[in-house]
C-alpha angles and dihedrals in degrees: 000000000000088000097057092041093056087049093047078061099041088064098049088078092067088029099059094067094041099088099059085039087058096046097048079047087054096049096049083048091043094054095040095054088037095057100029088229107123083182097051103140096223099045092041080052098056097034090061098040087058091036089056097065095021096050089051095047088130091051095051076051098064102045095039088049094057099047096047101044092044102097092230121038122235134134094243077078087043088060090033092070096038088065096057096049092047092046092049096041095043096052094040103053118123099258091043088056092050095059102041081059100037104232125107123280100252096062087056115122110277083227096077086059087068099040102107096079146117106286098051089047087062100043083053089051095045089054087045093069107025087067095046090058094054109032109027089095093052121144123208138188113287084250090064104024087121085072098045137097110021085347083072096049102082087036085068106038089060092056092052089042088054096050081047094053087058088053105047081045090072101027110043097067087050090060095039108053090040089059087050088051091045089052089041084060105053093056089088094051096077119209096345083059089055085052097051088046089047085044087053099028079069108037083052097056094086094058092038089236094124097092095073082063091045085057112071099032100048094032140043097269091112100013097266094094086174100174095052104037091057087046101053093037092243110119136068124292121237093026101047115092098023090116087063115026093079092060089054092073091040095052105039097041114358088057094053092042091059081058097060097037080056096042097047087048097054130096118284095230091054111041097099083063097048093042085065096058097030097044092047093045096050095049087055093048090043090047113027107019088239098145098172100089091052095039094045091051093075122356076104105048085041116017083161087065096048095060091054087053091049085047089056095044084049095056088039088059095049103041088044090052091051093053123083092247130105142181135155127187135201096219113023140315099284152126090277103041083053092064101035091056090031096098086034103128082226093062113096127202088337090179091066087071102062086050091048087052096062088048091056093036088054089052092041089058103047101034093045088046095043099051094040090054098033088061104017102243127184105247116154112300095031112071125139107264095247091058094064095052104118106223083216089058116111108229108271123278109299087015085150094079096045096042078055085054088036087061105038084055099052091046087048089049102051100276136275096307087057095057105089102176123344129194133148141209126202102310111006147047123240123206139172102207124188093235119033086196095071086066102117095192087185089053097052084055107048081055096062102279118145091201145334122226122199102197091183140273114041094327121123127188129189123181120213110153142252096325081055092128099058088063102052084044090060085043101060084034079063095045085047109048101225088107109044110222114256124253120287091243093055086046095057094035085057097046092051085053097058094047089055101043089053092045091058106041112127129159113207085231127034091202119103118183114189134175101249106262101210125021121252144057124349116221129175120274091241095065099062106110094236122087098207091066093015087065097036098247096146093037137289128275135113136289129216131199103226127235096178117034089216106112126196136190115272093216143351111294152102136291115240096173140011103189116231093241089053095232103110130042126186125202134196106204131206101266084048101266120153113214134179128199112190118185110221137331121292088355085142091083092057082077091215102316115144094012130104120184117218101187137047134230112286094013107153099230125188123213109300095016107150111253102176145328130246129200093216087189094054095049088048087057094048092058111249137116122261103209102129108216114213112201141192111213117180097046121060095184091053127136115201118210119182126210 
C-alpha cells in the first residue's frame, strides 16, 4: 500500500498543471465546433496550448514518476526516465515494427498505434528510478570513470528499457486485442453491457489501456462507430450515444462531488493544499470533461476508492442507456460538450442529464466522505506527516541542536537499522523498533528525554516535549541520509547539558493560576488513563473532562507551537510559564479531523482568547477519550489552580 501511495504522490508533480492545460483544451474546442472553422486562429491557438501538456500525459508520467519514486530527488531520475520512454516508444513505433517484421506498415498491429499511454509512461519511470537508486553510486575502472556514479544511471536505463521493448514486442498485441474481444463481447449484453464497458472504461484509465475499449464502442472497430455517427447525424435515434451519455453526470457533478467530499475530510491544517489540486481538477472535469487530474489525485492513495468510483461510472452508463436519453460529445463528457450537442438530432431528452448530475454528486459526497472517513484513507489533504517532508527541504529553523538529539536518540535506541517506522504526536515520539532490548532508557534521558514509555510489542515511546517534531525530522534526515549524524563528542557535551539544565530548574512560586481552558469537570492529573501525563512524566498539571470543545487560553501569553493535527496548543505565558493544553488521548491519530486551529504560531493571546475548536462528538465516535490534560512543562514542582 506504501508503494501505491508514494506513487499517488509521485504523480501530483505532472497532474497539478493539467487542469489548466484541459480547459484551455476545452476553449480552443469550444470555439472550433462554435464557429465551424477547424483553422480559427483562437481556437487553433488554445487547442494546441492545452494539447501540448494533455496529449503527452504519458510522457509528464514518466518523468514525474521518476522523480517522485527516487528516494532521493534529483534530475539525473528525472533523465533517467525520459530515456526509457523515449527507448520503448522509439523502437516500438509502428514503422519501426514493420520493419522488424518485415511486413508494411500498414499491416502492423493496430496496437502499436496506442502504445504511447499511461501505463508505459509509468513502467519507464519506474525504471528510471529504480535505476537511479541502485546504480547512481557505481564505480567503475579508472579507464571508464567518466561513465561512473549518476553518468552510469541512463546507460543503464537504456539497457533495461531495451530488454522491456522485447517484451512489450511480444506482449503488447496479446493485451490489446483481447480488450478489444472483450469489448467485442459485451455488445450483445445491452445495457448491462454499457454498464460493464463504463465499469472498465474506468478501472483502465490508470494504465492507459481504455482506449482499446473505447475503440470498438465510439469508432468503427466493431460497426457501432458511436461517437462519430451522433456527431455526423448519421445514426439511429434513440440507440446512438448510449456508449457516451452515462459518463456526462459522472464527469460534470459526480466527479466534483467526489472533491468536496476530499477537501472537507482533510485535515484542517492542509485544505488550502488540497483545494489547489481538487478545485482545479473539479472545474476541468465540470467543464471540459478532462477527468485525469481528479482521478490521478488519488486512484493511487486510495485505489479502494477508485473502484468505487469505476463501479459508479458503470451504473451511470447502464441506467443512462435504459433510459430514453441520449448525448454524445467530440471531446469528453462536459459542460461544454453538453451544450454544444444539446440541439444534435441525435441528443435525447438532454435535460434529463443535469438532473442525473445532482443525483451522482449527492452519492459522490456522501459515499466518498463516508469511506474516507470510515477507514481512514490518504486522499489529498490527509497524508501521514512524514509523507509530506520534502527530501530537498533543509532541516527547520535551530535544527543543529535537535539533529544533535536526533543523534543521541538513535544511538540510544540501537541505531538506525533498529528504527522500523517512526512517527510523533504532540509530545512524544512513537516508534516500532525491531528490538525492543537496544532501548537504553538511561541514555534517552541523559539526551534530553522526560520518559520512555514501552506500550508493548514492539512500540516505543519517548516523550520530549512540544518541539517534539523537529527531532524526529532530524531522525528520519539521518535514516535517510539526507542529514549526516553529528560527532560523538557534541553528542556527549549535549547530553551533559541537558542533564544539567533539568537538574537546576527551579521556579521562585510553585503556584500556577490559570483561567480554565475548557469548560467541565475538573479531575486530578493521576486519573487520566494514560501513564505519560497519569505519572507526571511530561509535567505535572489537571485534566478536565470537557463539556464544550471550544479552548482558551489559560493566561495571557504567547504561542510557541499549534500542532499540525490541531489537537494540542502550548503556550509560553507572560511570567514565563510554559503551558500545554492537549485535547484528548491519542487525538493525534484523528489527523486533524474534527479539529479546527484559531491561532497561529507566535500570536500574542490574552486570557480567553480562543485557541482551537474541538467536535467532542466526533472524537467520542472515533473512539478516544476526551479528557483534556493541562501541563505544566518547565516546572516539575508546579500546582495548578484554576479560576
Amino acid at each position: 500500500m506504501k508503494f501505491f501511495q508514494r506513487l499517488g504522490r509521485s504523480l501530483m508533480l505532472p497532474v497539478a498543471v493539467l487542469p489548466v492545460a484541459a480547459i484551455l483544451s476545452g476553449i480552443g474546442y469550444w470555439i472550433l465546433t462554435a464557429t465551424g472553422n477547424d483553422t480559427n486562429l483562437v481556437g487553433v491557438f488554445f487547442k494546441t496550448a492545452g494539447g501540448a501538456l494533455l496529449d503527452n500525459l504519458p510522457l509528464l508520467f514518466a518523468i514525474g514518476i521518476s522523480i517522485g519514486m527516487a528516494k532521493k530527488s534529483d534530475g539525473t531520475s528525472a533523465l533517467a526516465g525520459l530515456v526509457s520512454w523515449l527507448m520503448v516508444t522509439t523502437l516500438l513505433k509502428p514503422e519501426n515494427v514493420a520493419l522488424f517484421q518485415g511486413i508494411e506498415e500498414d499491416a502492423v498491429n493496430p496496437a502499436f498505434d496506442n502504445l504511447e499511454n499511461v501505463f508505459v509512461g509509468i513502467i519507464c519511470g519506474l525504471i528510471g528510478a529504480w535505476v537511479y537508486d541502485h546504480f547512481k553510486d557505481t564505480k567503475l575502472p579508472d579507464a571508464l570513470s567518466f561513465f561512473s556514479g549518476k553518468r552510469s544511471v541512463a546507460i543503464i536505463t537504456a539497457g533495461i528499457s531495451l530488454g522491456v521493448a522485447l517484451v512489450l514486442f511480444f506482449v503488447w498485441p496479446l493485451v490489446y486485442s483481447g480488450l478489444v474481444g472483450f469489448g467485442e463481447f459485451i455488445l450483445t449484453l445491452g445495457p448491462v453491457g454499457v454498464g460493464i464497458y463504463g465499469f472498465f472504461n474506468r478501472l483502465l484509465i490508470p494504465l492507459g489501456l481504455h482506449h482499446a475499449l473505447n475503440s470498438v464502442f465510439w469508432y468503427d472497430v466493431a460497426g457501432i462507430n458511436d461517437l462519430g455517427n451522433f456527431l455526423n447525424n448519421t445514426g439511429t435515434y434513440g440507440v446512438t450515444g448510449q456508449y457516451m451519455t452515462g459518463f456526462f453526470p459522472i464527469m460534470m457533478l459526480g466527479l466534483p462531488g467526489a472533491a468536496l467530499a476530499m477537501y472537507v475530510t482533510a485535515k484542517t491544517t492542509r485544505r488550502k493544499v488540497a483545494a489547489g489540486v481538487l478545485l482545479s481538477s473539479a472545474i476541468a472535469s465540470f467543464f471540459v470533461g478532462v477527468t485525469e487530474p481528479l482521478e490521478f489525485s488519488f486512484m493511487f492513495l486510495a485505489p479502494g476508492l477508485y473502484v468505487v468510483h469505476a463501479l459508479f461510472t458503470g451504473i451511470s452508463m447502464g441506467v443512462s442507456a435504459a433510459l430514453p436519453v441520449r448525448m454524445g460529445f467530440g471531446f469528453s463528457g462536459g459542460f461544454i460538450d453538453l451544450v454544444l450537442g444539446w440541439v444534435n438530432p441525435m441528443a435525447q431528452n438532454p435535460w434529463a442529464i443535469p438532473l442525473m448530475g445532482v443525483f451522482w454528486f449527492v452519492v459522490y459526497f456522501v459515499v466518498f466522505r463516508f469511506i474516507i472517513r470510515r477507514f481512514d484513507l490518504k486522499t489529498p489533504g490527509r497524508e501521514d506527516d512524514e509523507d509530506l517532508v520534502d527530501e530537498d527541504d533543509a532541516l527547520a529553523p535551530g535544527a543543529d541542536k535537535y539533529l544533535v538529539t536526533a543523534t543521541a536518540f538513535l544511538a540510544a535506541l540501537g541505531g538506525r537499522e533498529n528504527i522500523v517506522d517512526l512517527e510523533n504526536c504532540a509530545t512524544r515520539l512513537r516508534m516500532e523498533v525491531a528490538d525492543t532490548t537496544a532501548v537504553d532508557e538511561a541514555a534517552l534521558k541523559r539526551a534530553g528525554a522526560a520518559g520512555t514509555m514501552k506500550p508493548g510489542g514492539q512500540s516505543v515511546q519517548v516523550i520530549y516535549g512540544t518541539s517534539v517534531q523537529f527531532v524526529k525530522d532530524a531522525m528520519e534526515g539521518i535514516i535517510t541520509g539526507k542529514a549526516e549524524p553529528v560527532a560523538d563528542e557534541d553528542v556527549a557535551a549535549a547530553s551533559s547539558g541537558a542533564a544539567a539544565a533539568t537538574a537546576t530548574a527551579v521556579r521562585a512560586s510553585s503556584l500556577v493560576r490559570l483561567r480554565q481552558p475548557v469548560p467541565g469537570a475538573v479531575v486530578p492529573l493521576s486519573e487520566v488513563p494514560d501513564p505519560t501525563f497519569a505519572g507526571g512524566i511530561m509535567g505535572p498539571g489537571v485534566a478536565i473532562e470537557p463539556t464544550s470543545g471550544e479552548v482558551v487560553a489559560p493566561a495571557a501569553g504567547t504561542v510557541t507551537h499549534v500542532f499540525p493535527t490541531g489537537h494540542a496548543v502550548a503556550l509560553t505565558l507572560d511570567d514565563g510559564t510554559e503551558v500545554l493544553v492537549h485535547v484528548g488521548l491519542d487525538t493525534v491519530k484523528m489527523q486533524g479531523e474534527g479539529f479546527t486551529t484559531l491561532v497561529e504560531t507566535g500570536e500574542h493571546v490574552s486570557a480567553g482568547t480562543p485557541l482551537l475548536r474541538a467536535d467532542l462528538s466526533a472524537i467520542r465516535v472515533a473512539g478516544y477519550s476526551t479528557v483534556t490534560p493541562v501541563i505544566v512543562l518547565n516546572d516539575k514542582e508546579a500546582r495548578i489552580e484554576l479560576i
